[in-house]
PDB file of N, H, CA, C and O in Angstrom:
ATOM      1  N   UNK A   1       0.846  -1.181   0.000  1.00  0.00           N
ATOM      2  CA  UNK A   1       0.000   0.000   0.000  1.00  0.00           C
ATOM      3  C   UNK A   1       0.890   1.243   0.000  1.00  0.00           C
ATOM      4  O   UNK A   1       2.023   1.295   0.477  1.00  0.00           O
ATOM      5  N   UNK A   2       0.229   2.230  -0.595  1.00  0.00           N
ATOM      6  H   UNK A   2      -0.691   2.187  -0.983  1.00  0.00           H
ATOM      7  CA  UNK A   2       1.341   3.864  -1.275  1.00  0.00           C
ATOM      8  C   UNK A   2       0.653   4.296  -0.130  1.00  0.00           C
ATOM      9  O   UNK A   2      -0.504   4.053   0.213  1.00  0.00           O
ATOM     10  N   UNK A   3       1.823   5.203   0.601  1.00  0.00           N
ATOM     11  H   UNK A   3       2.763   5.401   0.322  1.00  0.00           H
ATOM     12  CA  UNK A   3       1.425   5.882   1.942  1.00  0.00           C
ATOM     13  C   UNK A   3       1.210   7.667   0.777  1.00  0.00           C
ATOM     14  O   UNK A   3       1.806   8.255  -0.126  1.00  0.00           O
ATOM     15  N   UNK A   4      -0.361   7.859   1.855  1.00  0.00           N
ATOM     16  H   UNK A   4      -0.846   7.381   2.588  1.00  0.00           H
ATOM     17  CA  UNK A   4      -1.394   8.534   1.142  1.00  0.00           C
ATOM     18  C   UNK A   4      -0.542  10.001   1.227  1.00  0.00           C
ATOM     19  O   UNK A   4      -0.304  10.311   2.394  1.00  0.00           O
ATOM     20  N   UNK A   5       0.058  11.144   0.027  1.00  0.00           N
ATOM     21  H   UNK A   5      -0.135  10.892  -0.921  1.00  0.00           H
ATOM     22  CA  UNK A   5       0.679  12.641   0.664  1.00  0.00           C
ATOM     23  C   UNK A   5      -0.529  13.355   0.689  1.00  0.00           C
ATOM     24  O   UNK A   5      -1.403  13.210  -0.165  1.00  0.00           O
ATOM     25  N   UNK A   6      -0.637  14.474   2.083  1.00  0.00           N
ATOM     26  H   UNK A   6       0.073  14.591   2.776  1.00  0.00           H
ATOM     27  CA  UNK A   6      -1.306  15.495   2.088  1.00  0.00           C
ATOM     28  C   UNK A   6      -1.913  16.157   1.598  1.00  0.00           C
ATOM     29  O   UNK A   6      -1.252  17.098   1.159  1.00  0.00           O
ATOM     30  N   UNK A   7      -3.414  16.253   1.288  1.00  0.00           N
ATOM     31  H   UNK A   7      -3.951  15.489   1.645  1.00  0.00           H
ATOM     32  CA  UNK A   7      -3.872  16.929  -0.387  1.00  0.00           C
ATOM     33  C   UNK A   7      -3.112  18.366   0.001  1.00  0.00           C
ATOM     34  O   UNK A   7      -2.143  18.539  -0.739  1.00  0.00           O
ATOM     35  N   UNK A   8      -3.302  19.431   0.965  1.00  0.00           N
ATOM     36  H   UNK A   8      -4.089  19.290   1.566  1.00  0.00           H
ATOM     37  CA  UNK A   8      -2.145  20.331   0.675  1.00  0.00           C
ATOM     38  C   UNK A   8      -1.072  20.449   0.083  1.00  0.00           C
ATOM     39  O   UNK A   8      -0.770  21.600  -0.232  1.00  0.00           O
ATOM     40  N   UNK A   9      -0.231  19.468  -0.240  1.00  0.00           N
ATOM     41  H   UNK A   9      -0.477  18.533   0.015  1.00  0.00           H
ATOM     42  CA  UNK A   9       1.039  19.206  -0.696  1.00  0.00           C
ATOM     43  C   UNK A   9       1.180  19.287  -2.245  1.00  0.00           C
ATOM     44  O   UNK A   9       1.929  19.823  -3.061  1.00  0.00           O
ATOM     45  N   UNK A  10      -0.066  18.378  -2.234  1.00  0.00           N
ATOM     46  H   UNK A  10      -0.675  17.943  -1.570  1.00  0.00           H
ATOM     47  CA  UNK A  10      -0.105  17.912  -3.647  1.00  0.00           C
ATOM     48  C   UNK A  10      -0.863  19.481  -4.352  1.00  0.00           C
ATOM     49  O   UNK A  10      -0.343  20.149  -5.246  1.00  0.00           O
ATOM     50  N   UNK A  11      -2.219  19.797  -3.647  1.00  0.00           N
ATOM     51  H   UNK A  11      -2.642  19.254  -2.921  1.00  0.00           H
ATOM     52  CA  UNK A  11      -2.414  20.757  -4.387  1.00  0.00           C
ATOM     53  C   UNK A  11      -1.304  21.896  -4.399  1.00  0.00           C
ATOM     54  O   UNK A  11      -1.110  22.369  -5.519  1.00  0.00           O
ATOM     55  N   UNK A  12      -0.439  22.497  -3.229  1.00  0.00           N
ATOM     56  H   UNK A  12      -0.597  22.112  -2.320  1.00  0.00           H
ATOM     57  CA  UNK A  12       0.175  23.877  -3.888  1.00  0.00           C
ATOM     58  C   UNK A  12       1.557  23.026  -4.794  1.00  0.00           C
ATOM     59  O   UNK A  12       2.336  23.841  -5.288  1.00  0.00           O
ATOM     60  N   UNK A  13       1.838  21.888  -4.992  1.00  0.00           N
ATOM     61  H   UNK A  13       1.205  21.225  -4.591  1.00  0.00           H
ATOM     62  CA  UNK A  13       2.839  21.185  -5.980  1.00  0.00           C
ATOM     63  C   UNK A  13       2.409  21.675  -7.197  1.00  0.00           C
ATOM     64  O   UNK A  13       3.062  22.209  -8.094  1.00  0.00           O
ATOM     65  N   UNK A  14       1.418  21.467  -7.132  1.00  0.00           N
ATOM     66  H   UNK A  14       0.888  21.033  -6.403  1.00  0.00           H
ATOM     67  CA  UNK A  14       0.292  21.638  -8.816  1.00  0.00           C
ATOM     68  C   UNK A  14       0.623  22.890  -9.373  1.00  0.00           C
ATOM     69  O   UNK A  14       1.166  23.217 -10.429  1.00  0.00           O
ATOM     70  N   UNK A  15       0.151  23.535  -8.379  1.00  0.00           N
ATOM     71  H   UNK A  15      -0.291  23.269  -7.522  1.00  0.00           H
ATOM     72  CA  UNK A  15      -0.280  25.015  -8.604  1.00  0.00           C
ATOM     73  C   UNK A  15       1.508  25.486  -9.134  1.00  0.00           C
ATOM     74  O   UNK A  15       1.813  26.209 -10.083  1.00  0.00           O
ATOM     75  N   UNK A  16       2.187  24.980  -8.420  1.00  0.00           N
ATOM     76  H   UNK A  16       1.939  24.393  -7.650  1.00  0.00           H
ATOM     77  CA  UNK A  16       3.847  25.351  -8.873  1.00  0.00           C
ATOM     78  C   UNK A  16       4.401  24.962  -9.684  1.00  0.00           C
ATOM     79  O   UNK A  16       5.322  25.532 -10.268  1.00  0.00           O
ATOM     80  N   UNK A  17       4.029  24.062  -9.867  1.00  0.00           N
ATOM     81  H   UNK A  17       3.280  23.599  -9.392  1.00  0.00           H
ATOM     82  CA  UNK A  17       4.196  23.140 -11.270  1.00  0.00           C
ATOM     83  C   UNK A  17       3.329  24.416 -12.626  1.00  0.00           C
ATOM     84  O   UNK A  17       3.958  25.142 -13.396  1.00  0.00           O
ATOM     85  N   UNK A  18       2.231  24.340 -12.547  1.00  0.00           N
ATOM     86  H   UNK A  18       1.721  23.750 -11.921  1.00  0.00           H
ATOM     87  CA  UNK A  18       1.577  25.341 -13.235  1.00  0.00           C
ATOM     88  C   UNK A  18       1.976  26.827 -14.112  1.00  0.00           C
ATOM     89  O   UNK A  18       1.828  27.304 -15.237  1.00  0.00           O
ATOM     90  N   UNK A  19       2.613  27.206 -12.702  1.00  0.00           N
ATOM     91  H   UNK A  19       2.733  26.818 -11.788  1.00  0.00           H
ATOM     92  CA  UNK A  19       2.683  28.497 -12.470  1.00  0.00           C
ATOM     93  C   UNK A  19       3.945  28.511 -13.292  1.00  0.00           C
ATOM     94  O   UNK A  19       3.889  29.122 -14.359  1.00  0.00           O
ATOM     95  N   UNK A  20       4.804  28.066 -13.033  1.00  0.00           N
ATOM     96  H   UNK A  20       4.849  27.570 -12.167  1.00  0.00           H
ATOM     97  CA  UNK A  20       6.211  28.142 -13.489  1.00  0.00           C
ATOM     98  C   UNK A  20       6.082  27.558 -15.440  1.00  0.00           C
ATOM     99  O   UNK A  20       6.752  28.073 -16.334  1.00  0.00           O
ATOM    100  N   UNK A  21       4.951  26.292 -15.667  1.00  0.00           N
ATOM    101  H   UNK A  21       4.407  25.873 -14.940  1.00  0.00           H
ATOM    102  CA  UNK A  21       5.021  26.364 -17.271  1.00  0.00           C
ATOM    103  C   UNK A  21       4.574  27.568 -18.000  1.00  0.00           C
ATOM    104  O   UNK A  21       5.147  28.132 -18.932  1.00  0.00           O
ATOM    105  N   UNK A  22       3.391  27.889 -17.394  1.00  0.00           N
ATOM    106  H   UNK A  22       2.925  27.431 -16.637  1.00  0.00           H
ATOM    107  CA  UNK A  22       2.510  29.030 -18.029  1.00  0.00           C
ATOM    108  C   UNK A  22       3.856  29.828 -18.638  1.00  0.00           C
ATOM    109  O   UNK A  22       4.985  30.090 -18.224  1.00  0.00           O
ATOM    110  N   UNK A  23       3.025  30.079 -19.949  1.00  0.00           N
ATOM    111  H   UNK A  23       2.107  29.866 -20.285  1.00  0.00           H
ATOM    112  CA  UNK A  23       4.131  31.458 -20.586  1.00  0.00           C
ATOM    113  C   UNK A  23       3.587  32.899 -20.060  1.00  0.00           C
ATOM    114  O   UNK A  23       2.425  33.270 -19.892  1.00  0.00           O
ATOM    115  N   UNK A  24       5.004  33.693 -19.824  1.00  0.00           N
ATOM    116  H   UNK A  24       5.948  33.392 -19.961  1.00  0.00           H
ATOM    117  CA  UNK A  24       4.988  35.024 -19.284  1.00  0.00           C
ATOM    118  C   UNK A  24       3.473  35.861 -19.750  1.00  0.00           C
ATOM    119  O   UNK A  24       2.840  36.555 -18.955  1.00  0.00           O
ATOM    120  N   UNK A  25       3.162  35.684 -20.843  1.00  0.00           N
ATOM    121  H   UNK A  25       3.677  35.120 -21.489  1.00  0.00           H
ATOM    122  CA  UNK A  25       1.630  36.494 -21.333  1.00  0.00           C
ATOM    123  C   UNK A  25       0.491  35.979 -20.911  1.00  0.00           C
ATOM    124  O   UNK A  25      -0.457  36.604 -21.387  1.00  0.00           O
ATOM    125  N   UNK A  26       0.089  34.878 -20.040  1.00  0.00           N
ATOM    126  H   UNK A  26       0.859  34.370 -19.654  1.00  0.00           H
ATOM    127  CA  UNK A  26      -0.917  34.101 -19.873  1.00  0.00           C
ATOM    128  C   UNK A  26      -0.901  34.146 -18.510  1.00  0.00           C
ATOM    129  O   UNK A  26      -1.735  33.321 -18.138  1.00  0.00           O
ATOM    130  N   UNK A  27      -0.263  34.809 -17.324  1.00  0.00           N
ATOM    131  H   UNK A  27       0.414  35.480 -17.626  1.00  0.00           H
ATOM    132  CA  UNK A  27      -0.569  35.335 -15.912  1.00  0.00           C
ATOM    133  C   UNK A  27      -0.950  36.662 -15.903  1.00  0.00           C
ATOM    134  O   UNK A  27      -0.779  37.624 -16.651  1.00  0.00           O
ATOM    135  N   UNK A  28      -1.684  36.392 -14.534  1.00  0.00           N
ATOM    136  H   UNK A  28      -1.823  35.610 -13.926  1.00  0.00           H
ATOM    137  CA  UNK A  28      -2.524  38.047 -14.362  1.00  0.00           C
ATOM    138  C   UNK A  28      -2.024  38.470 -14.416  1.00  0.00           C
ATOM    139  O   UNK A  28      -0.885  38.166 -14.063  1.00  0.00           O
ATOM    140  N   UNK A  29      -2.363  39.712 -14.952  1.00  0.00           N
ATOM    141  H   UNK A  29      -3.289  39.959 -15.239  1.00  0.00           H
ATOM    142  CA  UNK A  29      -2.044  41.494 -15.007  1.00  0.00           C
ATOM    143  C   UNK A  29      -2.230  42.151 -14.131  1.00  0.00           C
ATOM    144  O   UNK A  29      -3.362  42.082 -13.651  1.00  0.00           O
ATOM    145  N   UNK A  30      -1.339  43.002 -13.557  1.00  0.00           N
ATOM    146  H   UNK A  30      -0.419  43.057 -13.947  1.00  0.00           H
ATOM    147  CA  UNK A  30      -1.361  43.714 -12.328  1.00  0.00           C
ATOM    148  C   UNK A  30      -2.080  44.558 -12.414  1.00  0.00           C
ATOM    149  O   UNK A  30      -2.983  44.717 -11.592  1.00  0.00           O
ATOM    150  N   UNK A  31      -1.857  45.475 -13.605  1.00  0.00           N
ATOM    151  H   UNK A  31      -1.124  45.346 -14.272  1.00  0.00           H
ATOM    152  CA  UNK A  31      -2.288  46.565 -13.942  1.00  0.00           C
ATOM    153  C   UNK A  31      -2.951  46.781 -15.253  1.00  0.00           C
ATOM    154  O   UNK A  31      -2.387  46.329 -16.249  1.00  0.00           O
ATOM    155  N   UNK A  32      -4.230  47.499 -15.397  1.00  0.00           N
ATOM    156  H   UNK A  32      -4.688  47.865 -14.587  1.00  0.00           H
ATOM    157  CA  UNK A  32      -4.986  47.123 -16.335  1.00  0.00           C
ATOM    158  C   UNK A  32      -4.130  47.995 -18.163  1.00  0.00           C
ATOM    159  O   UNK A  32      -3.332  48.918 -18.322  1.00  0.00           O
ATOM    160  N   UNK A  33      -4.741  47.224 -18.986  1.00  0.00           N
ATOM    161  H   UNK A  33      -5.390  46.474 -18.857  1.00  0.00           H
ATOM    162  CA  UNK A  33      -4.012  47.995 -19.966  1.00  0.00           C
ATOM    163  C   UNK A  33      -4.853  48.831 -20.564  1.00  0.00           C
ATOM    164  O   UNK A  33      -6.049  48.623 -20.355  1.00  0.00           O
ATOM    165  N   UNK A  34      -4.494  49.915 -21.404  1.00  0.00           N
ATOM    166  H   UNK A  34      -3.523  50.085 -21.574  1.00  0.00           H
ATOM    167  CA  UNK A  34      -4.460  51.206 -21.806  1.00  0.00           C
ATOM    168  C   UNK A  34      -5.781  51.428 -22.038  1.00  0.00           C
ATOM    169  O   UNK A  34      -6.404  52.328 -21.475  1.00  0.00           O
ATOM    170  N   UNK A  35      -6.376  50.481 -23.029  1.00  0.00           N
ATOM    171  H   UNK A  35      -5.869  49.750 -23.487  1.00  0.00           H
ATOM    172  CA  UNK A  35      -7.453  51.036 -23.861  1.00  0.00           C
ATOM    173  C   UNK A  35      -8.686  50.698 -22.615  1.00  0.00           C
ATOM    174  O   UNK A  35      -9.748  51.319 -22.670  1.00  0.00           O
ATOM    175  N   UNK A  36      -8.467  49.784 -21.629  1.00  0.00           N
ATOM    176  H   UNK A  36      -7.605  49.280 -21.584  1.00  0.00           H
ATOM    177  CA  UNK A  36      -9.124  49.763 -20.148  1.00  0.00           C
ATOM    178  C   UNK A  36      -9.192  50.683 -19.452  1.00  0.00           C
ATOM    179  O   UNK A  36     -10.162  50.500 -18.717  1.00  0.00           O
ATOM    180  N   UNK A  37      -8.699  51.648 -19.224  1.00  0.00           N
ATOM    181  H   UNK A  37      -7.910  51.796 -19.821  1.00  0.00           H
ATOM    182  CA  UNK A  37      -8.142  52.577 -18.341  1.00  0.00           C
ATOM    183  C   UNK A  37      -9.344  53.253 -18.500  1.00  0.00           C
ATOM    184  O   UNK A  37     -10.031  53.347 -17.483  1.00  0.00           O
ATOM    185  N   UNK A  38      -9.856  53.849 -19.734  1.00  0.00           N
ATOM    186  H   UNK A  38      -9.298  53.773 -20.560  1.00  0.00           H
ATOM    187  CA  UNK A  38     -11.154  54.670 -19.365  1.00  0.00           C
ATOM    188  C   UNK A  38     -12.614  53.913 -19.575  1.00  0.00           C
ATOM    189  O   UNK A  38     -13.146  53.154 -20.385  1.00  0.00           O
ATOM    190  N   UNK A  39     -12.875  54.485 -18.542  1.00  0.00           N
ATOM    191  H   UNK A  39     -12.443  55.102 -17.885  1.00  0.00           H
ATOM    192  CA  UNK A  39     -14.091  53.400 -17.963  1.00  0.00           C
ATOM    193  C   UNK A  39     -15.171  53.403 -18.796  1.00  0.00           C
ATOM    194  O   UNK A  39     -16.053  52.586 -18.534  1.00  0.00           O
ATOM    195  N   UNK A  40     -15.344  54.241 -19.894  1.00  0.00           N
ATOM    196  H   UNK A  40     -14.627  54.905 -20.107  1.00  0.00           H
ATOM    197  CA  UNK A  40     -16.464  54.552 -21.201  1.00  0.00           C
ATOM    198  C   UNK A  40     -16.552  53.249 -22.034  1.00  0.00           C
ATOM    199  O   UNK A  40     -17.512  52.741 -22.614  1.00  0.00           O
ATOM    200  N   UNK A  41     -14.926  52.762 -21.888  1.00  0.00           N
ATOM    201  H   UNK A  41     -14.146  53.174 -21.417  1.00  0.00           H
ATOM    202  CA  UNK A  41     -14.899  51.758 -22.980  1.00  0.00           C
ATOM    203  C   UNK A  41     -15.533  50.449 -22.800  1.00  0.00           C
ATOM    204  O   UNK A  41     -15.782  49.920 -23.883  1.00  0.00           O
ATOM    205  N   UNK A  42     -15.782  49.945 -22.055  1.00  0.00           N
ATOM    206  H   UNK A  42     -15.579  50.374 -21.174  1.00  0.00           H
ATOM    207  CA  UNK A  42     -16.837  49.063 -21.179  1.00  0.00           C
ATOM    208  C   UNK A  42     -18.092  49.216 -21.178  1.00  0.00           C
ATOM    209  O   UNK A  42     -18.764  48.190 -21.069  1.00  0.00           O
ATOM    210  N   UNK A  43     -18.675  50.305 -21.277  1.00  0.00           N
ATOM    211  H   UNK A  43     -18.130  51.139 -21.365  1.00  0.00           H
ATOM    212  CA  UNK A  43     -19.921  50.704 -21.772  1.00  0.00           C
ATOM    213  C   UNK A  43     -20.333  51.732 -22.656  1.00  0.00           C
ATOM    214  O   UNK A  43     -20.347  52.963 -22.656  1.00  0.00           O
ATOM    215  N   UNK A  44     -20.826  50.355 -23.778  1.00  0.00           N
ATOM    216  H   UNK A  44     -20.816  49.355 -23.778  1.00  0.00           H
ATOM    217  CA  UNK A  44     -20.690  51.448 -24.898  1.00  0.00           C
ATOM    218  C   UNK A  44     -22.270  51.846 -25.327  1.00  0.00           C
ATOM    219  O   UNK A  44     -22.569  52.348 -26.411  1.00  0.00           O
ATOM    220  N   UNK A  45     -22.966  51.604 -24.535  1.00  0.00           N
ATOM    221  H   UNK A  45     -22.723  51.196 -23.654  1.00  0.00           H
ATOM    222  CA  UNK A  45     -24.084  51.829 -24.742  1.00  0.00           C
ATOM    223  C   UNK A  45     -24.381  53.335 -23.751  1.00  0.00           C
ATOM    224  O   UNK A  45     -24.400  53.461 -22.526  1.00  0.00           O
ATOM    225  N   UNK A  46     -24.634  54.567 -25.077  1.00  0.00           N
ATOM    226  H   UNK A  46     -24.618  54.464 -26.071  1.00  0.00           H
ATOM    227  CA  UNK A  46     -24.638  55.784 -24.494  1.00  0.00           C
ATOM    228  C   UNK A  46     -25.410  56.219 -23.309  1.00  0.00           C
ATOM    229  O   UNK A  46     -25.374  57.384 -22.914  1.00  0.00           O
ATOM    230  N   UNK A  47     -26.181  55.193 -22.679  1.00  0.00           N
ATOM    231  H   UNK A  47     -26.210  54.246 -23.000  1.00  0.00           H
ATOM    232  CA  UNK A  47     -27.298  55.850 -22.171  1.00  0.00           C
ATOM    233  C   UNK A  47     -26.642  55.397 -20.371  1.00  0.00           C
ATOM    234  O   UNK A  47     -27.104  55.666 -19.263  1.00  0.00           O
ATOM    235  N   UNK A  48     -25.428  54.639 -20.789  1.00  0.00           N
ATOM    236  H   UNK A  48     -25.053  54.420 -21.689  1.00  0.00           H
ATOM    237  CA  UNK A  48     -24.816  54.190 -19.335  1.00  0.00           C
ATOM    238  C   UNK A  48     -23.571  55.049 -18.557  1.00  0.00           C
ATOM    239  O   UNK A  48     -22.885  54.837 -17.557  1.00  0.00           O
ATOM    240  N   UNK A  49     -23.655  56.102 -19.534  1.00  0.00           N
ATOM    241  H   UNK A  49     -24.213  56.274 -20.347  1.00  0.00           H
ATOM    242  CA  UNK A  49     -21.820  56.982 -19.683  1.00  0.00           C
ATOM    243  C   UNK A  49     -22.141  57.598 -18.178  1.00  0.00           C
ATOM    244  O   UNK A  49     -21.219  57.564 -17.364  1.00  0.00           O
ATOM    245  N   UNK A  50     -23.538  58.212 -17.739  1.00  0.00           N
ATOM    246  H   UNK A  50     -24.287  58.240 -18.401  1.00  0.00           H
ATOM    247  CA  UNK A  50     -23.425  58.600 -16.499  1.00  0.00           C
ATOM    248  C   UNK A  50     -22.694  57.735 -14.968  1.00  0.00           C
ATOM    249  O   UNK A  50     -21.869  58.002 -14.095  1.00  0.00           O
ATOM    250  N   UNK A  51     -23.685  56.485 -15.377  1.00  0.00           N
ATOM    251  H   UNK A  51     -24.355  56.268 -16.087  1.00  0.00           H
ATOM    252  CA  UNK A  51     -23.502  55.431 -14.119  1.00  0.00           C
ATOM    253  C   UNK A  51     -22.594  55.446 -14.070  1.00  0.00           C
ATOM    254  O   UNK A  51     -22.019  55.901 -13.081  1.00  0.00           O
ATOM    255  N   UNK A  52     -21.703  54.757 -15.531  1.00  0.00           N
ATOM    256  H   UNK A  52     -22.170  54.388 -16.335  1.00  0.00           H
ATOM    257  CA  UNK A  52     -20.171  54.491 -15.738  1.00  0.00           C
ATOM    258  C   UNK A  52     -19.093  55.189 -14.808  1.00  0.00           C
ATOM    259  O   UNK A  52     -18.376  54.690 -13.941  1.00  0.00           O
ATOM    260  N   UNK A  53     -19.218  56.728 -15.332  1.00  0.00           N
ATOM    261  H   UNK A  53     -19.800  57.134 -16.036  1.00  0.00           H
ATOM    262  CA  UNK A  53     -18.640  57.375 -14.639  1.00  0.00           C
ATOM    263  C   UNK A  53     -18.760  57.977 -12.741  1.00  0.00           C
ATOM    264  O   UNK A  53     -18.017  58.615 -11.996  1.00  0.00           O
ATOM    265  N   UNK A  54     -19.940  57.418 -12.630  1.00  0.00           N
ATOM    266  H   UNK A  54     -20.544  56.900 -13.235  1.00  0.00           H
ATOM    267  CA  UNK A  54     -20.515  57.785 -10.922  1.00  0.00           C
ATOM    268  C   UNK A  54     -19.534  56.446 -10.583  1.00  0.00           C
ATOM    269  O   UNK A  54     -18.475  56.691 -10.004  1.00  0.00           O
ATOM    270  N   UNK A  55     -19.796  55.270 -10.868  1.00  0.00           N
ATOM    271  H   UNK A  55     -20.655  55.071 -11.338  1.00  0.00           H
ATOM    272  CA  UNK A  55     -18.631  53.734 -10.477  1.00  0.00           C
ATOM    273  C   UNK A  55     -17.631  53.845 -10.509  1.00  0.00           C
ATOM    274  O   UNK A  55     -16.908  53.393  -9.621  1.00  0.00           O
ATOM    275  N   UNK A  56     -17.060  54.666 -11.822  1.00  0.00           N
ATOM    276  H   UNK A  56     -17.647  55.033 -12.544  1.00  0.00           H
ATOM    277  CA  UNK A  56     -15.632  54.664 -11.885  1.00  0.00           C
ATOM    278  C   UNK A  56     -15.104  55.773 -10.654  1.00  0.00           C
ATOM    279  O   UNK A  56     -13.992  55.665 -10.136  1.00  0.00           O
ATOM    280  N   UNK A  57     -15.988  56.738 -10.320  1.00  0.00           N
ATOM    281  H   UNK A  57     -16.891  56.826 -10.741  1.00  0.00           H
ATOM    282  CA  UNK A  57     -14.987  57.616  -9.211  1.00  0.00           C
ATOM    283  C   UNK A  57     -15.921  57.270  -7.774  1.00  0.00           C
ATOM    284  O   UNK A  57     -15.621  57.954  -6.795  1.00  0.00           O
ATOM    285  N   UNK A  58     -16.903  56.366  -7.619  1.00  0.00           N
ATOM    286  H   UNK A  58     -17.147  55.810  -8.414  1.00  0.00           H
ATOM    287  CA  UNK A  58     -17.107  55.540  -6.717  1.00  0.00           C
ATOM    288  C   UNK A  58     -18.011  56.520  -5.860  1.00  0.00           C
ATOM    289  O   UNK A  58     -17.996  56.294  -4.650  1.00  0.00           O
ATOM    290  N   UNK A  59     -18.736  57.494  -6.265  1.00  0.00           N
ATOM    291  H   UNK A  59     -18.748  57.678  -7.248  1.00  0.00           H
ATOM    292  CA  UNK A  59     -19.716  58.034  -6.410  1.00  0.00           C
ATOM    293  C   UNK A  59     -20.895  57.492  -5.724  1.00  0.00           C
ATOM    294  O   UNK A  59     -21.791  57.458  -6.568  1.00  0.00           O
ATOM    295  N   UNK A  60     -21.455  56.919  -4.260  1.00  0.00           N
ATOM    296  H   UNK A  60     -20.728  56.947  -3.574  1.00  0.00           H
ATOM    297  CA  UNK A  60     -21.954  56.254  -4.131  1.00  0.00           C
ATOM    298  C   UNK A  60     -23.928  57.102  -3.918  1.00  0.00           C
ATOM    299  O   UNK A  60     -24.966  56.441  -3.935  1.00  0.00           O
ATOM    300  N   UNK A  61     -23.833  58.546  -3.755  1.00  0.00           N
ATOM    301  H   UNK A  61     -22.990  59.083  -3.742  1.00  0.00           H
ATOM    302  CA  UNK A  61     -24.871  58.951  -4.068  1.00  0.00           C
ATOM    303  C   UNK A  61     -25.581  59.212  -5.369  1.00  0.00           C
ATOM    304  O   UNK A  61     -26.808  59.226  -5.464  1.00  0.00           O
ATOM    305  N   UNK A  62     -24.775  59.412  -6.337  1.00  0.00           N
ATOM    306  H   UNK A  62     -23.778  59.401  -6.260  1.00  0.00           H
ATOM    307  CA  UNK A  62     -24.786  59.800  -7.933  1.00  0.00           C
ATOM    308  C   UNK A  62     -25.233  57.979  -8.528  1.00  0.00           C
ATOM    309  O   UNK A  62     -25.969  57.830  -9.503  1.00  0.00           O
ATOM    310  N   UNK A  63     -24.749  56.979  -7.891  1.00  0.00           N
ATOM    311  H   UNK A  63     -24.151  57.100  -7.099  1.00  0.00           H
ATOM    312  CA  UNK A  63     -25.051  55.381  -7.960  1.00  0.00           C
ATOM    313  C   UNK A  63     -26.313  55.622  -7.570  1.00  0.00           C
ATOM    314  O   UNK A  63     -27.158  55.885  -8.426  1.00  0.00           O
ATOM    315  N   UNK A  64     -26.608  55.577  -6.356  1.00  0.00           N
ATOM    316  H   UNK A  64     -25.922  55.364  -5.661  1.00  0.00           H
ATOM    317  CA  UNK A  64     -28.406  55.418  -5.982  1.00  0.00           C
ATOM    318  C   UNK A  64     -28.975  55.859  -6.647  1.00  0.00           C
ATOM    319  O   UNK A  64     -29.649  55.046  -7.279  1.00  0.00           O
ATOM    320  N   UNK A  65     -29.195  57.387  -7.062  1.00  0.00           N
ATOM    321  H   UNK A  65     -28.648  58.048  -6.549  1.00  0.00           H
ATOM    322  CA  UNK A  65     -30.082  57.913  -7.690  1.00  0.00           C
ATOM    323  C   UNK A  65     -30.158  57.480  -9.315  1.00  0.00           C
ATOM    324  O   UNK A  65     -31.283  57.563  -9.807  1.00  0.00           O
ATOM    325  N   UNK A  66     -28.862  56.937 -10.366  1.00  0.00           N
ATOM    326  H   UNK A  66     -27.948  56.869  -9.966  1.00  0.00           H
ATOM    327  CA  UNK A  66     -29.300  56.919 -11.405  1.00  0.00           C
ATOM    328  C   UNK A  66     -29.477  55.166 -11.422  1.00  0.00           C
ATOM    329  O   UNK A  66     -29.627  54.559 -12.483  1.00  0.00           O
ATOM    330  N   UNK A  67     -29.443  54.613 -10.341  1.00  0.00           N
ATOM    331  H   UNK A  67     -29.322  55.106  -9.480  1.00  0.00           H
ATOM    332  CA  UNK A  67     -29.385  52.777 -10.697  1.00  0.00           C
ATOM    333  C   UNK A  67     -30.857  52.369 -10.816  1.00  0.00           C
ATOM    334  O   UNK A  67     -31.103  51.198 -11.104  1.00  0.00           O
ATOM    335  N   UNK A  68     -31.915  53.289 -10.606  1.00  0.00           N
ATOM    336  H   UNK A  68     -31.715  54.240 -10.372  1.00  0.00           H
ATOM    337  CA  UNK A  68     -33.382  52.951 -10.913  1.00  0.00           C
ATOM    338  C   UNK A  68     -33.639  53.470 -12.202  1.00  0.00           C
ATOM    339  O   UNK A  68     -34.765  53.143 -12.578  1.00  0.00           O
ATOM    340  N   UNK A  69     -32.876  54.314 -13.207  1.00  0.00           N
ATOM    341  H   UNK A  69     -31.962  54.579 -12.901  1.00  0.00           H
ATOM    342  CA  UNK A  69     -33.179  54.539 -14.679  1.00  0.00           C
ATOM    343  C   UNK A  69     -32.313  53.643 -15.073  1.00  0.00           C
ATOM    344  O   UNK A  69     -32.506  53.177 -16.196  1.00  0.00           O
ATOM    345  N   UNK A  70     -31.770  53.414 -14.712  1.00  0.00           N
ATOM    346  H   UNK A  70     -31.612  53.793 -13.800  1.00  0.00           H
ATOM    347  CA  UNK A  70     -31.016  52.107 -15.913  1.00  0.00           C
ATOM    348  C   UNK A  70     -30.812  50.812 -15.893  1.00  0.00           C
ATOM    349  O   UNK A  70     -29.891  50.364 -15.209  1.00  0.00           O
ATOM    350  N   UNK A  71     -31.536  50.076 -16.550  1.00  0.00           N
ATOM    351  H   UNK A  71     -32.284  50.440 -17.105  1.00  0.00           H
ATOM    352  CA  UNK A  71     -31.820  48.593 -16.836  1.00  0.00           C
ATOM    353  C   UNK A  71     -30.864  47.824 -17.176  1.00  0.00           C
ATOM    354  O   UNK A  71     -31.082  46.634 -17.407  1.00  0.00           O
TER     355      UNK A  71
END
């Protein structure tokens, strides 16, 4: 009988194993890229540019009031 290793072990093995094939372009991004950066580009439907922008500067009264006009 194979003496049973720790699923801890085995899972962060994996994960290191993983981590280390993955190619350099296929791990998270720290930081978002360019054409992300302004928060319009995510919603491109004109009628959301307000909300958009109340979320993006975290606006949490300018949120309440327009989150019942927009569907």
């Amino acid at each position: 009988m194979q003496p049973r290793l720790p699923a801890l072990l085995v899972l962060a093995t994996s994960f290191f194993v993983v981590s280390c094939t993955a190619s350099p372009g296929a791990k998270e991004q720290a930081t978002m890229s360019a054409t992300l950066q302004d928060h319009t580009v995510a919603f491109r439907n004109p009628a959301l540019t307000d909300i958009a922008k109340a979320i993006a500067h975290g606006d949490v009264a300018r949120i309440k009031a327009l989150a019942p006009t927009v569907d």
